[in-house]
N, C-alpha and C positions, 0 to 999 in steps of 0.2 A: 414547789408543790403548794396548792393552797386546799383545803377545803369546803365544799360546797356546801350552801345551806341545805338544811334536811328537810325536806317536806314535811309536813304535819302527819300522824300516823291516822290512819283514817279510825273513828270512834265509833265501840260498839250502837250498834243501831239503836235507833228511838226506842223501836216495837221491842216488846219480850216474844224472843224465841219461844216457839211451844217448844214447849218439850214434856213427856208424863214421863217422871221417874219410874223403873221397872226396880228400887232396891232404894238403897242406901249412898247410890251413887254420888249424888247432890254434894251430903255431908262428907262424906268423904274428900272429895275435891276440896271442898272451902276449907278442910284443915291442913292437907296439901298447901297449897296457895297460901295458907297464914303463915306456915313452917318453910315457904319457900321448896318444898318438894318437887322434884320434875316427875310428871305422871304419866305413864302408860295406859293407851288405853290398847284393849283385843277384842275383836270382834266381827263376823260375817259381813260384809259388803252391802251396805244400806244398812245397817239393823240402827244406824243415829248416831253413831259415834261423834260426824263431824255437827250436827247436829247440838250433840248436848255440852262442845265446848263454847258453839256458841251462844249456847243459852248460859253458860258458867262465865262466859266475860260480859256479857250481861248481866249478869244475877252481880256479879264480883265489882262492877263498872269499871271494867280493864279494859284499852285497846284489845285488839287480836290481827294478829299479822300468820296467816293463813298461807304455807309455803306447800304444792303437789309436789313430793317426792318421785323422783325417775333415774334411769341407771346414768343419766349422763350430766346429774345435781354434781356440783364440783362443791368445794369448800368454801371459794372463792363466790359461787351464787351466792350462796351463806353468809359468809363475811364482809367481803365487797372487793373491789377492785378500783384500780387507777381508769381515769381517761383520759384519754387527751382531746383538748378542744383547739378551738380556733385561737384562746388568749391562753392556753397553760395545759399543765396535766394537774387531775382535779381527783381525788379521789371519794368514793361513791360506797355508801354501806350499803349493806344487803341485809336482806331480812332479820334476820337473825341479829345482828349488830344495833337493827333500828330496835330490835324490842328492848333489847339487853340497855342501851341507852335512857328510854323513853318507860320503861315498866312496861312494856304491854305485856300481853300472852302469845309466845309464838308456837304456833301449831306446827308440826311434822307431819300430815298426813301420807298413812304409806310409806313409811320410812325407810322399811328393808329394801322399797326399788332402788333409796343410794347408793352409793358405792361405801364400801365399808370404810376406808379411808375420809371418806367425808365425813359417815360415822362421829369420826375420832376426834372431831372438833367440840362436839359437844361437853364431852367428859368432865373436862374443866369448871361447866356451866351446873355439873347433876351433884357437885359434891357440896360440901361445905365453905369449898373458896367462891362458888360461884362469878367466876372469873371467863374472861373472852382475850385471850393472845391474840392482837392483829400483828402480825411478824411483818406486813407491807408495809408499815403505817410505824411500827415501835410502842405501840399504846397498847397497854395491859388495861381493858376497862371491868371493873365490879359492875352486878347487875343494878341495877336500880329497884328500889323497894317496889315490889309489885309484878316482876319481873319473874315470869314461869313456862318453863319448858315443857311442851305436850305432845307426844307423837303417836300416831295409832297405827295400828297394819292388822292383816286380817290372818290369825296363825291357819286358819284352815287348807286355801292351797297355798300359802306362800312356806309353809313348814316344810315342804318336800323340793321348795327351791333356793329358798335364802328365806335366812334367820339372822339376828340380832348377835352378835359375840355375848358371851357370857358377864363379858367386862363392861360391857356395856348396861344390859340387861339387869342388870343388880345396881344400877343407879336412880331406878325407877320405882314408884310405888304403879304395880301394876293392877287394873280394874277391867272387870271381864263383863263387857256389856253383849246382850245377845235380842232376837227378838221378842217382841210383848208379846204378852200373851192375848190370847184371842180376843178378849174383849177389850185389852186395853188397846191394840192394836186396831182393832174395829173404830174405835175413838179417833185414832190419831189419823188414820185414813178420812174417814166423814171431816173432818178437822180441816184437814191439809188438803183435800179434793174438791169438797163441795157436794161430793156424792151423798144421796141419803142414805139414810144406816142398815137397809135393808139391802140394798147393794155395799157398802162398805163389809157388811158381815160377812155377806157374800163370797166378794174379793178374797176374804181372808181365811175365809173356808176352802176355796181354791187354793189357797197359799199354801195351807197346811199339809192339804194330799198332795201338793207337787212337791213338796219338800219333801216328803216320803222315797223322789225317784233318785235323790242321791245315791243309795245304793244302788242304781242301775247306770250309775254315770254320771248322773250328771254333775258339772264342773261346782257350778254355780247356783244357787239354791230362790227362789222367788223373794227379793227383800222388800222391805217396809216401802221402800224409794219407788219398787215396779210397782208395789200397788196401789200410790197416792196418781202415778202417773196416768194408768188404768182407770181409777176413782175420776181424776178432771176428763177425761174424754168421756166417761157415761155422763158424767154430769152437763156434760157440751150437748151432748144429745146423741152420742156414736153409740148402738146398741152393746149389752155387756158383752154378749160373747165376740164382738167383732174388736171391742177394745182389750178383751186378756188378752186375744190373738195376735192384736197390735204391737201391746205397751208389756204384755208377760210372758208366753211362746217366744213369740221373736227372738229377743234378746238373749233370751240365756242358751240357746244353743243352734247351730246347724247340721247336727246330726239329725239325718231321717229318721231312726227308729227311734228318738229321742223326742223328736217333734211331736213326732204319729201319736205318741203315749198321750204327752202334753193336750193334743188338740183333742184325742179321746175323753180326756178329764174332763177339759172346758164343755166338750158339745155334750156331754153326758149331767154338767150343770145347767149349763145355761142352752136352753131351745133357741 
């Protein structure tokens, strides 16, 4: 068996992430990350979560090694695995192991779509050993200074189908990010669109009253993400109410009566 050289881990970006703090989030984090804490983040579907890590390995100048979470994440994704090639069997870290090596930030986004099992490898990483077992491999590696675990998931619908074990869940200092408020929110759209502000307010004045029809159903509630996306097509030139139709209607549901409501909003804003 040999091992293969490791790629360089790719370095947080030039540019600083926007991101406008809605709290105390920021500070929080950077004493996390000095005390080596693995942090939770919870929160609605776009409201920035993935977002404001990566403005935190940027603010922190840490790699970030970015893994999507899904029911069919093994450990072994995680960890790594053997290969075989044409001169040998070579063995291949996985994300998790590159950051744990290298100090980066490794992110869990959506976490609870693992499997719980897979779960179970981090454990090791959230306590005070800060430690990674490769049982394939025999190597017990400590994390490297700078070296922080991050996972987010959104408790809203994922609490009525998979959650986090308890044992797990109390390894995290957990932070509850949600979306800005209207005007900072108006900022970060004009920001991230290009849209001008009078359409950006706009957008997020639709946002508001559509996030109202929750109680009538709906799954999924209008996030920060639909209305930057919304924001660049008015700014392209696509009239506003043809792009909420587009880029905020659409997506979030195909229920008829659910639509109907939706488009009522829009045409009742925007002529």
């Amino acid at each position: 068996m040999t091992l293969p050289e490791r790629a360089p881990l790719s370095q947080a970006c030039a540019g600083e992430p926007f991101y406008l703090p809605g709290g105390n989030e920021v500070a929080v984090f950077e004493r996390c990350h000095a005390r080596g804490l693995a942090v939770m983040l919870k929160g609605p579907t776009g409201c920035g979560k993935t977002r404001f890590v990566e403005h935190m390995a940027w603010k922190l100048e840490r790699p970030l090694i970015t893994v999507a979470c899904h029911d069919d994440l093994s450990a072994s994704d995680l960890i790594g695995r053997f290969l075989i090639r044409h001169d040998g069997t070579v063995w291949q870290d996985g994300p998790l192991t590159r950051a744990v090596r290298e100090g980066a930030i490794c992110y869990l986004d959506e976490v609870v779509e693992a499997r719980q099992d897979t779960v179970v490898v981090l454990h090791a990483l959230t306590d005070h050993r800060r430690l990674l077992p490769i049982d394939k491999t025999g190597e017990l590696l400590v994390a490297s200074p700078g070296f922080q675990l991050v996972i987010s998931y959104n408790p809203g619908y994922q609490r009525m189908l998979k959650d986090l074990k308890p044992s797990t869940r109390q390894r995290f200092v957990a932070m509850n990010l949600d979306f800005p408020g209207e005007e900072q929110e108006a900022r970060i759209v004009q920001r991230e669109s290009g849209a001008d502000a009078p359409t950006s307010r706009a957008l997020v004045a639709l946002a508001h009253r559509l996030r109202a029809l929750r109680d009538r159903g709906l799954a999924e509630v209008p996030s920060t993400r639909l209305l930057i996306a919304a924001g660049a097509l008015c700014a392209d030139g696509i009239p506003v109410r043809e792009a909420c139709l587009a880029a905020i209607v659409a997506p979030l549901s195909d229920d008829e009566a659910l639509v109907e409501a939706m488009q009522d909003l829009v045409s009742g804003m925007f002529v």
